[in-house]
PyMOL CGO cylinders between C-alpha atoms (Angstrom):
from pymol import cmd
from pymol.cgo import CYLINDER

trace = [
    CYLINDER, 0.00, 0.00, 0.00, 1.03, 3.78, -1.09, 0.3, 1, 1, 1, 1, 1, 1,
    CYLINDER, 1.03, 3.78, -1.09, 1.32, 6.08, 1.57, 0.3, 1, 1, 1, 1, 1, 1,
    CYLINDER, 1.32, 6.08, 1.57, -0.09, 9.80, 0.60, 0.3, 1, 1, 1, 1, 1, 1,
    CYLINDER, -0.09, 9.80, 0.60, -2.41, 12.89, 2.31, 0.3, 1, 1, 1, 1, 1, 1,
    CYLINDER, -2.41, 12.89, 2.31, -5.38, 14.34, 1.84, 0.3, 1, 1, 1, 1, 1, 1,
    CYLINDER, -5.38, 14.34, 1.84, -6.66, 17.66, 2.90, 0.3, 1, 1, 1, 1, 1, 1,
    CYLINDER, -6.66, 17.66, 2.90, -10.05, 17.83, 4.42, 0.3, 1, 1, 1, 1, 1, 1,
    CYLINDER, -10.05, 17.83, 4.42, -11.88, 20.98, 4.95, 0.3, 1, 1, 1, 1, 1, 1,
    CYLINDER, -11.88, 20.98, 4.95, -12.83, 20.98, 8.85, 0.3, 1, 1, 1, 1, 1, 1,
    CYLINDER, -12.83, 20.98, 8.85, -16.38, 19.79, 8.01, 0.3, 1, 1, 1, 1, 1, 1,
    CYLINDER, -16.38, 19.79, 8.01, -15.86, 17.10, 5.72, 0.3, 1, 1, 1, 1, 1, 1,
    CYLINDER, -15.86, 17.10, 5.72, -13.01, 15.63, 8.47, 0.3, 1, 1, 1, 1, 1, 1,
    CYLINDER, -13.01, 15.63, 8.47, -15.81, 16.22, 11.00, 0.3, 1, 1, 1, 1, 1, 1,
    CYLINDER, -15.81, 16.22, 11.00, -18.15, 14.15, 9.20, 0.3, 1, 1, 1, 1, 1, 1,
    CYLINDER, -18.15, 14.15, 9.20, -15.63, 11.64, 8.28, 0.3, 1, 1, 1, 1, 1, 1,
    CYLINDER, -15.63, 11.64, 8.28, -14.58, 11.09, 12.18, 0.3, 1, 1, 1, 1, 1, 1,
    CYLINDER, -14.58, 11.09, 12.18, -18.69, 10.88, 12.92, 0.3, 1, 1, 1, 1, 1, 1,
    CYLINDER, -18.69, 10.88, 12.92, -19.11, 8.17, 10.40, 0.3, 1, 1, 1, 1, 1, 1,
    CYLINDER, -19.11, 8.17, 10.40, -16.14, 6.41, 11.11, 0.3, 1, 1, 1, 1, 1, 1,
    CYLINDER, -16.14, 6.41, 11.11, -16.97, 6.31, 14.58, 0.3, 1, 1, 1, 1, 1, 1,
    CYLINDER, -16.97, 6.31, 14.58, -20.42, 5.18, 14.24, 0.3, 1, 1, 1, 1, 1, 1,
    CYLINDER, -20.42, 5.18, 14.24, -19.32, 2.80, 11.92, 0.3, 1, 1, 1, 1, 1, 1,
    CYLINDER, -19.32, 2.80, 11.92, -16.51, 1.42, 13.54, 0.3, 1, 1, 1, 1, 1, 1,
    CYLINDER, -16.51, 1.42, 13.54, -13.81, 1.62, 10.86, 0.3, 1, 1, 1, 1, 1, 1,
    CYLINDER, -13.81, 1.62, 10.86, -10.99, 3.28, 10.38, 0.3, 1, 1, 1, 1, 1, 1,
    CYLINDER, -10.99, 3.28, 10.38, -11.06, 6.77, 8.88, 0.3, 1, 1, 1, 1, 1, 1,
    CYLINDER, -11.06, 6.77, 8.88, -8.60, 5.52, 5.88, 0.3, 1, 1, 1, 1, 1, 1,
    CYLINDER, -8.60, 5.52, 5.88, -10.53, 2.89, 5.32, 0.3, 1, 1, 1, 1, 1, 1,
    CYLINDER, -10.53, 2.89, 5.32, -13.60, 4.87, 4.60, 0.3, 1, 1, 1, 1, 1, 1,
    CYLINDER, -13.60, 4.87, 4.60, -11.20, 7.06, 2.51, 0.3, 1, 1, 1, 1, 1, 1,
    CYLINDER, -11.20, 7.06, 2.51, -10.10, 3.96, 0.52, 0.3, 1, 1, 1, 1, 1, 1,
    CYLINDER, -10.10, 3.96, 0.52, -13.72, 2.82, 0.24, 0.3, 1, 1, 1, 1, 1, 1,
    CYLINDER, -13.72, 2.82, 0.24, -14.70, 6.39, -1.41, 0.3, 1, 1, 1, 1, 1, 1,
    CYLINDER, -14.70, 6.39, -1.41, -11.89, 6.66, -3.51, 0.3, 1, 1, 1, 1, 1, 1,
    CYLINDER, -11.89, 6.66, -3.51, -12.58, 3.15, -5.01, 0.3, 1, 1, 1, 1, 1, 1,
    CYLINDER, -12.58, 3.15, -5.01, -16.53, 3.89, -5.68, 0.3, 1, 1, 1, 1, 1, 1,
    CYLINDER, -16.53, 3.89, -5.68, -15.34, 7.33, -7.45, 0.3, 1, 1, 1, 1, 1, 1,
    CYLINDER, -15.34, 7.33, -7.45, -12.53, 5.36, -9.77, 0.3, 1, 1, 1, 1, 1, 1,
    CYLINDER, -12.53, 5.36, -9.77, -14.78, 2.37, -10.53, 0.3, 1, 1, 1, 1, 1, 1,
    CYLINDER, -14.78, 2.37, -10.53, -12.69, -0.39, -9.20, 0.3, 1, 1, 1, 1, 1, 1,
    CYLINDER, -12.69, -0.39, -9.20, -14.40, -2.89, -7.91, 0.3, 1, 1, 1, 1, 1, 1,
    CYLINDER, -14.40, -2.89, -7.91, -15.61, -2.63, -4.53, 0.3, 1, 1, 1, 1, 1, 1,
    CYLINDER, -15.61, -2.63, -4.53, -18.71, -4.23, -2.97, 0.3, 1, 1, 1, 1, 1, 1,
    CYLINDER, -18.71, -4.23, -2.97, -20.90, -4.38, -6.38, 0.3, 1, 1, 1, 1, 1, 1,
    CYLINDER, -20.90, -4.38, -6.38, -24.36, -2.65, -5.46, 0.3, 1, 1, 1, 1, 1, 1,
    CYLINDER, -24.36, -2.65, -5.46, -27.44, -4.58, -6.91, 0.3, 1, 1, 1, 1, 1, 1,
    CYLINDER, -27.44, -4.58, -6.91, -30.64, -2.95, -7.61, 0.3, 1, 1, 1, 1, 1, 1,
    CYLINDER, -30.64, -2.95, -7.61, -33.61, -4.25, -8.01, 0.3, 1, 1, 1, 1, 1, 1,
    CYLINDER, -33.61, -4.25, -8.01, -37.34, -2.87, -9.15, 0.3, 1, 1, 1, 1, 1, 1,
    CYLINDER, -37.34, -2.87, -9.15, -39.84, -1.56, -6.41, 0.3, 1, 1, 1, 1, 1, 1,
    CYLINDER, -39.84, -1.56, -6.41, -42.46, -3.50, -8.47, 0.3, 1, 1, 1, 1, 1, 1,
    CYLINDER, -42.46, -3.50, -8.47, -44.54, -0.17, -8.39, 0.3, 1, 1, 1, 1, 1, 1,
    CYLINDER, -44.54, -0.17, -8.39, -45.58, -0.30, -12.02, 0.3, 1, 1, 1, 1, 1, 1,
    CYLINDER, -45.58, -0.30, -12.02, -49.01, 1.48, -12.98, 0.3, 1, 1, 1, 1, 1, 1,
    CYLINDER, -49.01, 1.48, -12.98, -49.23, -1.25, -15.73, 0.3, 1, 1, 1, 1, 1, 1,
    CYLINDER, -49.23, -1.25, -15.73, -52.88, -3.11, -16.23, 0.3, 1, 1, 1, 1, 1, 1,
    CYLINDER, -52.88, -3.11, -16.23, -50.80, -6.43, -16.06, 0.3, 1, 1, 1, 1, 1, 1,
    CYLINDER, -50.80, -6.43, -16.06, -50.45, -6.76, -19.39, 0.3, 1, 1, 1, 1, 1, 1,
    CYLINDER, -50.45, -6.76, -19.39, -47.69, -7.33, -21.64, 0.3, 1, 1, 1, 1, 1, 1,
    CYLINDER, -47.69, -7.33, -21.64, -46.89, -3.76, -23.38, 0.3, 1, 1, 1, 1, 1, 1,
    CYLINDER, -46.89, -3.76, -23.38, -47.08, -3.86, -27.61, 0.3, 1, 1, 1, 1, 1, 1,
    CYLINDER, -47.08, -3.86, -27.61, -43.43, -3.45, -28.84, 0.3, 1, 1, 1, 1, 1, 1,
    CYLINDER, -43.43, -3.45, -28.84, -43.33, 0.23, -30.42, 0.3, 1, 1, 1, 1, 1, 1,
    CYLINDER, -43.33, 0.23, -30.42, -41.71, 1.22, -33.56, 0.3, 1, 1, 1, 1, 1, 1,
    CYLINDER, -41.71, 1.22, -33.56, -39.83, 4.24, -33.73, 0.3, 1, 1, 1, 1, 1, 1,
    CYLINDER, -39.83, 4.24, -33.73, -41.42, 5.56, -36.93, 0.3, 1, 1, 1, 1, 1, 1,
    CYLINDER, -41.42, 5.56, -36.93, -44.90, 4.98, -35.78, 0.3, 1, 1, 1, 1, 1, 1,
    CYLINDER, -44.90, 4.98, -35.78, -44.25, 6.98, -32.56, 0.3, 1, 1, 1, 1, 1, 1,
    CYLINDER, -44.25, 6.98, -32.56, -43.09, 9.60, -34.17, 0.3, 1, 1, 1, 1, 1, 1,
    CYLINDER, -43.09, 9.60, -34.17, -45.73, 10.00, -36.39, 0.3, 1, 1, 1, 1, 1, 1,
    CYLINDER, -45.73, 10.00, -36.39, -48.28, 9.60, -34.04, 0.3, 1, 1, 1, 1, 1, 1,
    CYLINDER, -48.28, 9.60, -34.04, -46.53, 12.61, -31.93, 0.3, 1, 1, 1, 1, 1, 1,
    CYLINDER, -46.53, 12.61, -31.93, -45.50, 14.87, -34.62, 0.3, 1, 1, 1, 1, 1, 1,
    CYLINDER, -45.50, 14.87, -34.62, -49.86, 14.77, -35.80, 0.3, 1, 1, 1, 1, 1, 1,
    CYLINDER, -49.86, 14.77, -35.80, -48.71, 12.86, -39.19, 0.3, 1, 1, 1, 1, 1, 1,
    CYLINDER, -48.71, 12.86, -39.19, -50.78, 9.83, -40.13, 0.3, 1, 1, 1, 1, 1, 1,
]
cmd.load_cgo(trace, "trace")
C-alpha cells in the first residue's frame, strides 16, 4: 500500500470522524472505500432491483416502432 495525504476541509473531516466512529472503521478505510466507488474499481458491487410499483394493467406492453411513434406525436398519419 502507497502512503499519501489528503486535505479535508474541517467539516468534511468532522463528518468523516462521525461516520467512522459510528461505523466502527478506520477513517482511511472509509477514505479507501470512497476513492474506489469514485474510480470504478471494484468494490462491494451494489445490486438494484425494481420496487415492483408499475401502474401497468398487467399486461404485456405492444413493442413500439420508432417511426410509428413519431408520427403519431409529430400529428402525421
Amino acid at each position: 500500500m502507497k502512503k499519501t495525504s489528503v486535505y479535508l476541509s474541517e467539516d468534511d473531516a468532522a463528518r468523516l470522524g462521525r461516520v467512522a466512529a459510528a461505523s466502527g472503521r478506520p477513517q482511511s478505510e472509509l477514505i479507501r472505500e470512497g476513492i474506489r466507488f469514485v474510480i470504478g474499481a471494484p468494490a462491494a458491487r451494489r445490486h438494484f432491483r425494481s420496487l415492483a410499483k408499475g401502474h401497468g394493467g398487467g399486461k404485456p406492453y405492444a413493442r413500439w416502432k420508432s417511426r410509428e411513434l413519431f408520427r403519431k406525436l409529430m400529428g402525421k398519419r
